[in-house]
C-alpha positions in Angstrom: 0.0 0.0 0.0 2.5 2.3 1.2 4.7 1.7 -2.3 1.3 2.0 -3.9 0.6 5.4 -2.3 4.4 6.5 -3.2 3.9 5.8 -7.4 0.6 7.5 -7.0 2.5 10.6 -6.1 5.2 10.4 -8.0 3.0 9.9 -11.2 1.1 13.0 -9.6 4.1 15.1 -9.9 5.0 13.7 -13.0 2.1 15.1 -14.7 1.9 17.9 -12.7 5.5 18.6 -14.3 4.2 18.0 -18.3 1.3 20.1 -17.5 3.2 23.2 -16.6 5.8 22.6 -19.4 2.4 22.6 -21.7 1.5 25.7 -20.3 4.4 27.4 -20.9 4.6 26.0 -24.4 0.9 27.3 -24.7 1.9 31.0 -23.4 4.9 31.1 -26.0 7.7 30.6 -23.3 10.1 28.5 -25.5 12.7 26.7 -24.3 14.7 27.1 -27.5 17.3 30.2 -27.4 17.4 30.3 -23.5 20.6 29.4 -21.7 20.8 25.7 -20.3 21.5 27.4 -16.8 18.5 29.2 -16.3 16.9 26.0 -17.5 18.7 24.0 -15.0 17.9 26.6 -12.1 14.3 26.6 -13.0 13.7 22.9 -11.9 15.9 23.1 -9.4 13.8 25.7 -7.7 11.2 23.8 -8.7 12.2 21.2 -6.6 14.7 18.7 -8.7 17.8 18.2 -6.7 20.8 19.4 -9.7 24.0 19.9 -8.7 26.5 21.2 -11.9 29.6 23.5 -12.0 29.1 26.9 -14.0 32.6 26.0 -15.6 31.2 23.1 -17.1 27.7 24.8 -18.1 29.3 28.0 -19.1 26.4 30.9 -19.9 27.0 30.5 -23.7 25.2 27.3 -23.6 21.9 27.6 -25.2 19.1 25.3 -26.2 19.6 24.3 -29.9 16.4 22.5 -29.7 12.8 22.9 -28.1 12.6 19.7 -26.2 10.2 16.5 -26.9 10.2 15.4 -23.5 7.7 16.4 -20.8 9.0 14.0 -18.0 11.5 17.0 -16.2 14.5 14.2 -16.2 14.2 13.3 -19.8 13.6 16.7 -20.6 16.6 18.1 -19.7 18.6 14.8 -20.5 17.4 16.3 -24.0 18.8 19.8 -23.9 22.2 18.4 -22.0 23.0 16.0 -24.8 23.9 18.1 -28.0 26.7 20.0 -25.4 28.6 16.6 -24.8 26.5 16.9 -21.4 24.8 13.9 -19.8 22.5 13.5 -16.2 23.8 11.5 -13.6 23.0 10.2 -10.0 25.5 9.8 -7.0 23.7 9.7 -3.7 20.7 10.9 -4.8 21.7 13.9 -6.4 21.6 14.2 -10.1 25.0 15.7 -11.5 25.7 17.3 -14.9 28.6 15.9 -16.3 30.7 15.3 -19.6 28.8 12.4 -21.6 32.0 10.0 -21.6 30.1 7.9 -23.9 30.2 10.0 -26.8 34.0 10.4 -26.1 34.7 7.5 -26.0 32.7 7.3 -29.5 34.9 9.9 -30.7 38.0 7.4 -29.8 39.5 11.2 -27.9 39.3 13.2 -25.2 36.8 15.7 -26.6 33.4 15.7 -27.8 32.1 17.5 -30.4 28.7 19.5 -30.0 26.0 21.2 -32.1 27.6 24.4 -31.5 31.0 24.0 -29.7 33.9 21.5 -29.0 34.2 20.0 -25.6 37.2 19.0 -23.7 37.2 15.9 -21.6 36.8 16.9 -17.6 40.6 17.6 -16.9 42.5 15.5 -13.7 41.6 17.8 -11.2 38.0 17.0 -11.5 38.4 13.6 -10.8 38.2 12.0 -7.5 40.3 8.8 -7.5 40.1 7.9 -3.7 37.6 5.4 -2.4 35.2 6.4 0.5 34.7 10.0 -0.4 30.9 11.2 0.2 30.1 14.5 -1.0 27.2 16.1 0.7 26.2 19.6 0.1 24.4 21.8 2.3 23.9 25.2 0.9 21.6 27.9 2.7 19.9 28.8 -0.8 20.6 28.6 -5.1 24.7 30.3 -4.9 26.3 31.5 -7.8 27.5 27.8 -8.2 23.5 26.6 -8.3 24.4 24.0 -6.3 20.9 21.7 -5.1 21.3 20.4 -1.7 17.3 20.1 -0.7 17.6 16.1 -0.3 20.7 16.4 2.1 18.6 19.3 3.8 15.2 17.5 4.8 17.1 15.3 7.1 16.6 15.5 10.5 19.7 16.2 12.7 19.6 17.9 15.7 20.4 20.3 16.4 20.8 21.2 12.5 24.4 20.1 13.0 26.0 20.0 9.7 28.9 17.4 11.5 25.9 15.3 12.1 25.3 14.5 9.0 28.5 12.2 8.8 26.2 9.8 11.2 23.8 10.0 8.2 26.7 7.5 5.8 27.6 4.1 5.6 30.5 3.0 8.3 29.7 5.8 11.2 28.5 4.4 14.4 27.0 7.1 16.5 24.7 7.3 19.9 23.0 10.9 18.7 23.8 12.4 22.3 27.3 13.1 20.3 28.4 15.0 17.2 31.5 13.1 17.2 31.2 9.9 15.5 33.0 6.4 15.3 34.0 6.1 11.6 34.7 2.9 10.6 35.3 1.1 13.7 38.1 4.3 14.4 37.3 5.3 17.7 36.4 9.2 18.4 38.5 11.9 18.1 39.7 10.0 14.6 38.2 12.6 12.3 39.9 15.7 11.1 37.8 18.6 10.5 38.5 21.4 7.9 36.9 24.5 7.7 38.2 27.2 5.0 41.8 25.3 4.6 42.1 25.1 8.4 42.0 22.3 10.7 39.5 23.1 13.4 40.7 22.8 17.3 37.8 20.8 19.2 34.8 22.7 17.6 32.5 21.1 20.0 30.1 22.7 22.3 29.4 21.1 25.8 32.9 19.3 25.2 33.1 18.2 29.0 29.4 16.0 28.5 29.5 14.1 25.2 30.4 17.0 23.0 26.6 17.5 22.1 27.0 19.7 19.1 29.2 21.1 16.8 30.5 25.1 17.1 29.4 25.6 13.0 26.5 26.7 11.6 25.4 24.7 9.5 23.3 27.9 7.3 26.9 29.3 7.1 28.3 26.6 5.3 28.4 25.7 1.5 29.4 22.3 1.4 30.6 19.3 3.4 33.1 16.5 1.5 33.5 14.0 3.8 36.3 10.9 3.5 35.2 8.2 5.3 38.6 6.6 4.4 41.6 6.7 1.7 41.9 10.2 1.9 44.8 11.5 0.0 48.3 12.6 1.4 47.8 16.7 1.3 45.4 15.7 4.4 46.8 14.1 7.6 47.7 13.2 12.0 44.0 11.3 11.5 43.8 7.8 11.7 39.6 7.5 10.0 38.1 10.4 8.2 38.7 14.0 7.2 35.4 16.5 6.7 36.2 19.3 4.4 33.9 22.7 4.7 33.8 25.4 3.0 31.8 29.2 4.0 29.1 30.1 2.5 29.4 32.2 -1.0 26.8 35.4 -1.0 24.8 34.6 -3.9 23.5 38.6 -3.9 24.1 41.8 -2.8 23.1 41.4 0.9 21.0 38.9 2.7 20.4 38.6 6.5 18.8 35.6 8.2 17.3 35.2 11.4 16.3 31.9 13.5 14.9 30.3 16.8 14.0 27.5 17.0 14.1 25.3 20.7 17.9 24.5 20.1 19.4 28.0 18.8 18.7 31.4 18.2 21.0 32.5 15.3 21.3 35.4 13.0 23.1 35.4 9.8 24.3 38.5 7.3 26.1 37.9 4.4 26.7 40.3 1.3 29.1 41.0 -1.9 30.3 43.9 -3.3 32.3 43.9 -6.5 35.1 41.3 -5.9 34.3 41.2 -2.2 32.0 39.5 0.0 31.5 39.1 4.0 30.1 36.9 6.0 28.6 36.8 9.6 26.7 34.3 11.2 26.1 34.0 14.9 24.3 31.7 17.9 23.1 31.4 20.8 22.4 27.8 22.1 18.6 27.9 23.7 18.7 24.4 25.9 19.3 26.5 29.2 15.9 28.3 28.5 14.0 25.3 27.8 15.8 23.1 30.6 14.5 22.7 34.3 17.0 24.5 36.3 16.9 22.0 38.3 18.6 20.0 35.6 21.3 22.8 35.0 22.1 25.5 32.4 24.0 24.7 29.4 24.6 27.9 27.7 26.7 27.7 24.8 27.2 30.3 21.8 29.3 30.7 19.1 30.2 33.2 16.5 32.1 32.7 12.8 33.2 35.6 10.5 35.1 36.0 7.5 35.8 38.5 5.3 37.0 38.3 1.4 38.5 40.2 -1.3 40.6 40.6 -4.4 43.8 41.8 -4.4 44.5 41.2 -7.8 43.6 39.3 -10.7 45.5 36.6 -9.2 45.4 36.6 -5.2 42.8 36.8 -3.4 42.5 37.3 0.7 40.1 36.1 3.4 40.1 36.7 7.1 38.3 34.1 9.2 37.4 33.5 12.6 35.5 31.4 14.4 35.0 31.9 18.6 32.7 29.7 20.7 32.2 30.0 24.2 30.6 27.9 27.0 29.1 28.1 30.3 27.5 24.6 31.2 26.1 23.7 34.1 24.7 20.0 34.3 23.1 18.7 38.0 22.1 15.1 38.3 21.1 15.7 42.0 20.2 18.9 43.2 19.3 18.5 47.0 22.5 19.7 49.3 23.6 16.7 50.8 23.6 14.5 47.8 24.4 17.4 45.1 26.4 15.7 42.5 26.9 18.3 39.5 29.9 19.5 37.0 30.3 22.8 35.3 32.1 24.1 32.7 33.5 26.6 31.0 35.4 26.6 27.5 36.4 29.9 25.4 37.8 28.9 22.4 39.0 31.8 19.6 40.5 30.5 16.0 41.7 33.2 13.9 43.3 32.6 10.6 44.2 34.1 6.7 44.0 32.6 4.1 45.6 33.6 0.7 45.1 32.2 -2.6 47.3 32.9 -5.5 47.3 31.7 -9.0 50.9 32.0 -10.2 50.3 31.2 -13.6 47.2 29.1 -15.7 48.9 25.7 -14.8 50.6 27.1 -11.3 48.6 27.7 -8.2 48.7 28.3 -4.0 47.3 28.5 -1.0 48.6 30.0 2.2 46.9 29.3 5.7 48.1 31.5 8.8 46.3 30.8 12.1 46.4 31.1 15.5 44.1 29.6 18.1 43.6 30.4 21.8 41.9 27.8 24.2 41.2 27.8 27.6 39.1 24.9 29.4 37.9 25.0 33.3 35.9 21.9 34.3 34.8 21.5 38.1 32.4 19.1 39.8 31.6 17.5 42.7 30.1 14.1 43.5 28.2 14.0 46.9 26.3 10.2 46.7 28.0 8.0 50.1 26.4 4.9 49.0 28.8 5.2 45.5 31.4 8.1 45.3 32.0 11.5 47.2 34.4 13.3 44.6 35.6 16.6 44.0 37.3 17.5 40.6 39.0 20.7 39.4 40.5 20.7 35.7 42.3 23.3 34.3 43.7 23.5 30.5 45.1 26.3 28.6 46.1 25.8 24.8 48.2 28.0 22.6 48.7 27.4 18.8 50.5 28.8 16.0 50.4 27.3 12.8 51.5 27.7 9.0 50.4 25.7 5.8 51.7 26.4 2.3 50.0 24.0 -0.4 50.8 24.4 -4.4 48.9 22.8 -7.2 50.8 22.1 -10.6 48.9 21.4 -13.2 51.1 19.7 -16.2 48.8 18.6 -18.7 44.7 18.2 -18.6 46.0 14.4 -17.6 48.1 15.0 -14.6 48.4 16.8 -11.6 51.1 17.4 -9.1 50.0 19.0 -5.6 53.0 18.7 -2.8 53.1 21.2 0.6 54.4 21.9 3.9 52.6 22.3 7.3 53.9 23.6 11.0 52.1 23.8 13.8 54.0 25.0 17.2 52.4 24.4 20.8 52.2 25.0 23.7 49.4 23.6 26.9 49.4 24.0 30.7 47.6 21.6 32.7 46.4 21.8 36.3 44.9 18.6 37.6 43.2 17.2 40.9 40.7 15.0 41.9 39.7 13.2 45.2 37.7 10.0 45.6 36.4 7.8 48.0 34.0 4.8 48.4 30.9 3.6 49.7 28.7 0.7 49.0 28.6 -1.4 45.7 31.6 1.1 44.2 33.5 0.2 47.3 33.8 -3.8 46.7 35.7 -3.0 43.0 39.3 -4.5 43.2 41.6 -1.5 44.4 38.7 0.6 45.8 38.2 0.1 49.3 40.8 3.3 49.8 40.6 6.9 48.9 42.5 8.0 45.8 43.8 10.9 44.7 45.7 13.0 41.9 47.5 16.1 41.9 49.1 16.7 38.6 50.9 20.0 36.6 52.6 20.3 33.6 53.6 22.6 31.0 54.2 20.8 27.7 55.2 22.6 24.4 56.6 21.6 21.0 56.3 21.3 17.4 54.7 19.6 14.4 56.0 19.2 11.0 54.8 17.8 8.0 55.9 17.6 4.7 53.8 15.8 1.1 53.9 15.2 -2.3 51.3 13.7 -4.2 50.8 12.9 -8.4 47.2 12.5 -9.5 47.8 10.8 -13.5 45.5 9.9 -16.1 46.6 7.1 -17.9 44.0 5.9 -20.2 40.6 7.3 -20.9 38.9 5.3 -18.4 41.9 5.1 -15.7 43.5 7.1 -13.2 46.0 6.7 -10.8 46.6 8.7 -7.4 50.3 8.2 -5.5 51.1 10.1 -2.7 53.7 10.4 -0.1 53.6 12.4 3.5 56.3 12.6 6.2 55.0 13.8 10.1 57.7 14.5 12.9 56.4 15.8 16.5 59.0 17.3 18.9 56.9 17.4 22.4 56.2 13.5 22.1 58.7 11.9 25.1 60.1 9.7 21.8 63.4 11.1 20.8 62.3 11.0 17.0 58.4 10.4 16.6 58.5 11.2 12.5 55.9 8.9 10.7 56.1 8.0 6.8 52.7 7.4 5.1 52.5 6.5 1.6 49.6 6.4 -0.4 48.0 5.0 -3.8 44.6 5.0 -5.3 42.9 3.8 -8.5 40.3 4.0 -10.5 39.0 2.3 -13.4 35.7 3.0 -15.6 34.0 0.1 -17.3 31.4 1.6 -19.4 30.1 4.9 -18.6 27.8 3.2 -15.6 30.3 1.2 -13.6 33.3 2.6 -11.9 36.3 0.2 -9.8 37.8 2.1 -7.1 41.0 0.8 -5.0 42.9 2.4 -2.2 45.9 1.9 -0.1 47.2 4.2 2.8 49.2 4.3 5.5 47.6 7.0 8.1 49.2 8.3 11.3 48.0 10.1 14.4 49.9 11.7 17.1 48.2 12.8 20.5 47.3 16.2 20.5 49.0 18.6 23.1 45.3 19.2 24.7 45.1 15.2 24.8 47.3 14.4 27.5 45.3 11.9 30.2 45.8 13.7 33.3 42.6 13.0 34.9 43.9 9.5 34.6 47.1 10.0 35.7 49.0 9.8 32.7 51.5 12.7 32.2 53.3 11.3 28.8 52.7 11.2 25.6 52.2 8.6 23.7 54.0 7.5 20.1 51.6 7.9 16.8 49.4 5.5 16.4 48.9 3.7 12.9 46.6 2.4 10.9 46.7 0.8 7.3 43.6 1.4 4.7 42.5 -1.3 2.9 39.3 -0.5 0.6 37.7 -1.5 -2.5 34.8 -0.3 -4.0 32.3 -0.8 -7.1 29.8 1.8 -7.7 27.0 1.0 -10.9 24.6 3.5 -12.2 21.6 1.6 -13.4 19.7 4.8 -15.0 19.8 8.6 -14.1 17.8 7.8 -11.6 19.1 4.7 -9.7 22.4 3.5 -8.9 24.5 1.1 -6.3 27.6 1.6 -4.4 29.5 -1.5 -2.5 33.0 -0.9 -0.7 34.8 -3.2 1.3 37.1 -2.0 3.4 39.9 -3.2 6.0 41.8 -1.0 8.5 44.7 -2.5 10.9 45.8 -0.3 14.0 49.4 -0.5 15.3 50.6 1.3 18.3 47.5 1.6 19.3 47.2 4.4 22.2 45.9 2.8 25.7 42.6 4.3 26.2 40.2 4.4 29.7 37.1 3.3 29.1 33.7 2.9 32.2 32.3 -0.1 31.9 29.3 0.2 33.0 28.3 4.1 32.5 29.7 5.8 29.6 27.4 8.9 30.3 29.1 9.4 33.7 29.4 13.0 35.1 32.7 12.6 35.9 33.3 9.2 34.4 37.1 9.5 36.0 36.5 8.9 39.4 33.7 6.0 39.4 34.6 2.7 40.4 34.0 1.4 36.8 36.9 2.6 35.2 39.2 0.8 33.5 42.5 1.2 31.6 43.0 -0.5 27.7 45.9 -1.4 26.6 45.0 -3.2 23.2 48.3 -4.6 21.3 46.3 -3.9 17.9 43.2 -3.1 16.5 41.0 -4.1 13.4 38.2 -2.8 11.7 36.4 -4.8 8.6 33.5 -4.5 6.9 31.4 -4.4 3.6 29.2 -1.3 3.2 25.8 -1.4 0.6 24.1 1.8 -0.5 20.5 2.2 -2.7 19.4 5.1 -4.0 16.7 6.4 -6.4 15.2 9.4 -7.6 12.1 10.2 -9.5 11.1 14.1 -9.5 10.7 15.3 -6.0 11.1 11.9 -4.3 14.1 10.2 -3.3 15.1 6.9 -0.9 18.2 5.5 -0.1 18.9 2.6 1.9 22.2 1.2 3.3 23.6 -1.7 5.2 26.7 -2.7 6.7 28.3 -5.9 8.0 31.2 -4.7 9.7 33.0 -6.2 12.7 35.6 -4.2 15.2 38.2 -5.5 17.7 40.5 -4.9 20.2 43.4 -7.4 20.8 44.0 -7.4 24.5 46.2 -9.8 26.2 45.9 -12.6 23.3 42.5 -12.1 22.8 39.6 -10.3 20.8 37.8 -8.1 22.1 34.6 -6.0 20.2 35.0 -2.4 20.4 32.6 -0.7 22.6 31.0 1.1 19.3 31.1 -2.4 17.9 27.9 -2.9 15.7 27.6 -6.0 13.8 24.6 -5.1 11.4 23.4 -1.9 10.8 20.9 -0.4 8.6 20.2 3.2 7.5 17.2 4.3 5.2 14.8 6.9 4.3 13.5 9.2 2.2 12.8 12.8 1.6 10.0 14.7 -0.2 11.0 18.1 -1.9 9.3 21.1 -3.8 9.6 24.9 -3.5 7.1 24.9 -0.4 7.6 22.1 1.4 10.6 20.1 2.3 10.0 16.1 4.1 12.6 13.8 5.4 12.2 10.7 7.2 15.4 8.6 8.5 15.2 4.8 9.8 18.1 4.0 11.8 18.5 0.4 12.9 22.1 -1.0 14.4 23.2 -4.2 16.4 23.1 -3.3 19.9 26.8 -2.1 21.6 28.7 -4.3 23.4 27.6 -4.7 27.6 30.2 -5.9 30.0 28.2 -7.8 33.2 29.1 -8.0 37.1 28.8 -10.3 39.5 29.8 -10.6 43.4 32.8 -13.2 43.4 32.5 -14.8 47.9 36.4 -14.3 48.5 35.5 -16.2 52.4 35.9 -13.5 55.1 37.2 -10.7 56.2 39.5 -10.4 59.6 36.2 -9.2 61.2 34.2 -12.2 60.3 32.2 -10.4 57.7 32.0 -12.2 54.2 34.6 -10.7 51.7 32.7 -10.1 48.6 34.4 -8.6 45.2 32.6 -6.8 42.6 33.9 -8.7 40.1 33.5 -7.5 35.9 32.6 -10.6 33.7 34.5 -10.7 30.3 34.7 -7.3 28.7 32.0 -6.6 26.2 31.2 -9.9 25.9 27.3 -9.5 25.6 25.6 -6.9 23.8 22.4 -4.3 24.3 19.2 -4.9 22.2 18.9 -4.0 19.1 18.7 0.3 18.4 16.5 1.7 16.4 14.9 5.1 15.8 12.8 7.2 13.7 13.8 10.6 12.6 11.2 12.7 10.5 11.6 16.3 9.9 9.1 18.2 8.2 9.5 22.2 6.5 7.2 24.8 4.8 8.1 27.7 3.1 5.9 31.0 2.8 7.3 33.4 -0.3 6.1 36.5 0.6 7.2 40.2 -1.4 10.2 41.0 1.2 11.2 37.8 2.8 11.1 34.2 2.8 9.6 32.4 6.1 10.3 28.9 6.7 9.2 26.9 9.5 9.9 23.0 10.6 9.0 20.2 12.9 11.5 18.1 14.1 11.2 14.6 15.9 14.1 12.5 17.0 13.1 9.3 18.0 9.5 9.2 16.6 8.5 6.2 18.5 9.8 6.7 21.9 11.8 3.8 21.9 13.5 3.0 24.5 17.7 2.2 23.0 19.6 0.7 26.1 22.9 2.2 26.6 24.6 1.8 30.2 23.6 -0.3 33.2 23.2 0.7 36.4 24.4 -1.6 39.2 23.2 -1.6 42.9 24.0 -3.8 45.7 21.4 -5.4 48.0 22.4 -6.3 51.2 19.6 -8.5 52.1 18.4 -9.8 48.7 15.0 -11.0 47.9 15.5 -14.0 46.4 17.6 -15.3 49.0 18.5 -12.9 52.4 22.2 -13.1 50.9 24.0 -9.8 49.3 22.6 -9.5 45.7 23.4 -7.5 42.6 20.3 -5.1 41.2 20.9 -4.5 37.4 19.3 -1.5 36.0 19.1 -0.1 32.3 19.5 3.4 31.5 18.7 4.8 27.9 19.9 7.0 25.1 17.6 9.9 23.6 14.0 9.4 24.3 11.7 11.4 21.9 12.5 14.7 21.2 10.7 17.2 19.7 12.2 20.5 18.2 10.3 23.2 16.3 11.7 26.4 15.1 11.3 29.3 12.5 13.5 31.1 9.8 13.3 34.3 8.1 15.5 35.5 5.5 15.8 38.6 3.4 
């Protein structure tokens, strides 16, 4: 029925479509003469999610022909096709591209038109690395008409565009975090790029699960993401890199302002000749909405950047992006059993970035930055029948860093991009905590006596890194991508800590449907200087860790509208960094102190897995559907052991409904459950009182596993058009159905159990996000 309903509509739209191409065939509005932009734009802003560069459809395209076609797909399959241009769909987005089918007629690397000759798409258009997602999220039609309206509709919360990376095959997320697990890579993994710079912990409420992301999304045009292979310019990240770029002003001026129940945000953007600006700012709204009771996080954040053109061949842009925050969080509130945390972050990134374009074949860029961040975290645990703690943590980060990158284009069939990058550091730490024991926490091996930790240091140092990679052409339907980067840390206790990464990648077309993708890397990650494990008492830091990328991929395009992407992938961690995990309570306020904690110290790691993606588009409608078999592991002391973000099966799908009024997404998420450790009181005979001796004793680490997760995302937007502004308003629901996602346990210790008068073990489930409701509004002009 439901599949029924969905061809129904689509035929709906469908004729809807050919009725209003009739009518303006009726009224004398020819397609014939005008330029294939404007077409394109038009059903794009009709809905149709396009995505093309204006240097590939150049305003001197025209229509040579009034089109035959009423279906909008065929239609302007029709007009594309005498310019050497074809339609084609990657993650449900149709892309105008060259038709490699008619150069490959022409036995050369152009194709000859109606009107004009076409080169073949030169090297630095094509993407030879495996696992690269590209997912655009544009605040309106830019200059570069790019259509992001099926990546929009999803629901995220927080409208976090780093969430979207939970949205792909191989990420593992709980959705209290921003930060995700990428292909069994644990977090922290991913690097984060944001107008040629490496962001510094953009995270908001960093201290508690790092619950969103310090970017505005409406302030950004586009997100790449690499969920693996990435190539050597990029590096010190052992899973992913996210590449973001600011939003282009597509007029004069605009302004924007929102609120909705998680922000309240305005954003001004304009252009001027050569130059444009940009301002967005926010104000997290949680501590209005919250019981004080609860606490107050208060959070906001503010990014800026300014452009212009020097000359014909340089151009300048200033950019900063400060975030600050003031959280509060209470779990218990009365005075004798307050147990609550605060803290406050103020992190400033300031940086320039110059572009220059030396000659037609040589090209730079220049990144200057400097980065300021200061961290106070301070909480106090008042429960006698568990922990009393007290906590103070203080960090203070200073950076300084300095990219140079060149791009060499030889020929239209290779290119040679190589760089240097230097980052100097410097951190302060000030560290204490106390602890002590009552009840269940009290019978944990080694906590029967207070601890303690008083630790300072000063650590400072350098990065360097040096690269060169060759992107080549070597056939019409092959390309081949070899790289090489060299790391080298100076504050690292390792008298020489320099890492070598080589890297290759390969592609191969068969046809113009069916693409073979290959990659091979070696990836290296030092510890940052803000990553030293002081609450745990470690005051060292540890060597790079490595991992080796192993992927292969096959991606088929069965029409314009449907197509199928399979990548295998395998990635084998050395020197893996010994980590401190709770076993029981990963959402712990302080999760240092409680008796659950335990230190990792896996030899190696591995992550495997084969990844599935659907998708298909027909006018306004598109689904996708993925699913992943994927398996990651820890080897500890001779043995496996799962990964705590382990999930065996998981399965994303969805889809989203799209015209110029209303935007609809829906997103099914469905995952094995995480791995679950159990406990059980071990008699150890008696104590020199005569009291039985009983341990608290972990069974074998994440040896069982949770139920099954699953939610239900819909998000659901209208748009009003009126003379001077646009008004848009949305419904958001995380977790639809109120299911309840188990995702820590909660032990308690009965003296006098029920079952038989003897000491007992309670075992309670706590859960991850209930239902959540989020509404808010938008005005732009």
């Amino acid at each position: 029925m439901v599949v029924a309903r969905q061809l129904l509509a689509t035929a709906c739209v469908a004729l809807l479509a050919a009725l209003a191409i009739n009518a303006a065939h009726a009224e004398g509005r020819s397609l014939r003469g005008q330029t294939v932009r404007s077409v394109l734009d038009q059903y794009r802003e009709a809905g149709l999610p396009l995505l093309y560069s204006s240097s590939l459809v150049s305003d001197e395209l025209r229509v040579v022909a009034e089109p035959a076609a009423t279906d909008p797909v065929d239609l302007l399959r029709e007009i594309l096709a005498p310019h050497g241009l074809q339609l084609q769909m990657d993650a449900g987005v149709l892309l105008v591209v060259r038709d490699s089918r008619r150069a490959d007629e022409a036995g050369s690397d152009s194709v000859t038109g109606a009107d004009e000759t076409v080169t073949g798409p030169r090297i630095e258009t094509i993407t030879v690395s495996a696992s690269r997602y590209e997912i655009l999220r544009d605040v309106a039609p830019s200059q570069f008409s790019i259509d992001r309206r099926t990546i929009e509709t999803m629901p995220d919360i927080g409208d976090d565009p780093l969430r979207v990376l939970q949205r792909l095959p191989g990420a593992a997320a709980s959705g209290a975090s921003a930060e995700t697990f990428v292909r069994g890579g644990d977090r922290g993994e991913v690097g984060i790029m944001l107008n040629g710079l490496r962001l510094f912990d953009p995270f908001h409420v960093r201290d508690y699960q790092s619950i969103f992301s310090a970017i505005d999304s409406r302030a950004v045009q586009g997100v790449e993401v690499f969920m693996g292979g990435f190539p050597a310019p990029y590096g010190d990240r052992l899973s992913g890199m996210v590449l973001m770029e600011s939003l282009e002003p597509a007029k004069e001026r605009r302004t924007e302002i929102g609120l909705s129940v998680y922000n309240t945000s305005v954003l001004a953007a304009g252009s001027r000749g050569d130059d444009s600006w940009l301002v967005s700012a926010r104000r997290g709204n949680l501590d209005l909405v919250l019981d004080p009771e609860l606490g107050s996080p208060s959070y906001a954040d503010v990014f800026a950047e300014y452009e212009w053109q020097l000359s014909d061949a340089t151009r300048v842009a200033f950019n900063a992006l400060v975030a600050w925050d003031r959280v509060e969080v209470v779990l218990e509130a009365d005075p004798e059993e307050l147990s609550r945390v605060s803290s406050d972050t103020d992190n400033a990134q300031l940086w320039t970035r110059i572009d220059n374009a030396w000659s037609e074949r040589l090209s730079s860029t220049t990144v200057l930055a400097a980065t300021s961040f200061d961290n106070s975290r301070n909480g106090e645990l008042n429960d006698e029948e568990k922990v009393v703690a007290t906590v103070l943590d203080n960090r203070r980060v200073r950076e300084f860093a300095f990219r140079q990158d060149f791009q060499f284009r030889q020929s239209d069939r290779r290119l040679v991009q190589w760089g240097v990058q230097f980052r100097q550091s410097s951190a302060e730490y000030l560290y204490r905590n106390m602890a002590s024991y009552g009840g269940l926490s009290a019978l944990f091996p080694g906590r029967d006596e207070p601890s303690a930790l008083d630790i300072a240091v000063q650590p400072d140092g350098a990065s360097y890194a040096l690269y060169y990679s060759d992107r080549l052409r070597v056939g019409r339907r092959t390309s081949v991508e070899w790289g090489l980067r060299w790391d080298d840390q100076t504050f690292t206790d390792v008298a020489s800590d320099s890492q070598l990464s080589p890297r290759l990648s390969f592609v191969h077309g068969f046809g113009a449907e069916t693409e073979l993708r290959l990659s091979w890397g070696r990836y290296h990650q030092v510890q940052g200087i803000h990553e030293l494990q002081v609450e745990d008492g470690i005051t060292r830091f540890w060597p790079a860790q490595q991992a080796d990328h192993l992927i292969a991929g096959l991606r088929h395009r069965f029409s314009d509208r449907h197509s199928m992407r399979v990548e295998l992938f395998d990635k084998t961690i050395r020197d893996v960094r010994p980590r401190f995990e709770n076993l029981y309570d990963p959402l712990a306020l302080i999760p240092e102190v409680e008796a659950d904690r335990v230190r990792l110290d896996p030899s190696r790691a591995n992550a495997r897995g084969i990844e599935m993606s659907f998708d298909y588009l027909s006018g306004p409608w598109n689904w996708w559907a993925t699913y992943v078999l994927s398996r990651a592991e820890d080897r500890i002391d001779g043995r496996d052991e799962p990964r705590s973000w382990n999930q065996r099966h998981a399965f994303m799908g969805g889809f989203s409904f799209s015209t110029d009024r209303w935007d609809i997404g829906l997103v099914a998420n469905v995952h094995s459950g995480w791995p679950l450790t159990e406990l059980q009181l071990v008699d150890e005979g008696f104590d020199e009182d005569g009291e039985p001796l009983l341990v608290a004793t972990p069974g074998p680490r994440n040896a069982g596993n949770h139920r099954t997760f699953a939610s239900l995302d819909v998000r659901v937007a209208r748009k009003w058009r009126l003379p001077r502004a646009t008004v848009s308003a949305f419904l958001e629901v995380t977790n639809l159905t109120n299911r309840r996602n188990p995702c820590c346990l909660d032990w308690d210790f009965v003296e006098d159990g029920p079952a038989t008068g003897t000491p007992e073990l309670e075992r309670g489930v706590d859960y991850w996000m209930p239902l959540l409701p989020a509404v808010g509004v938008l005005i732009e002009f």
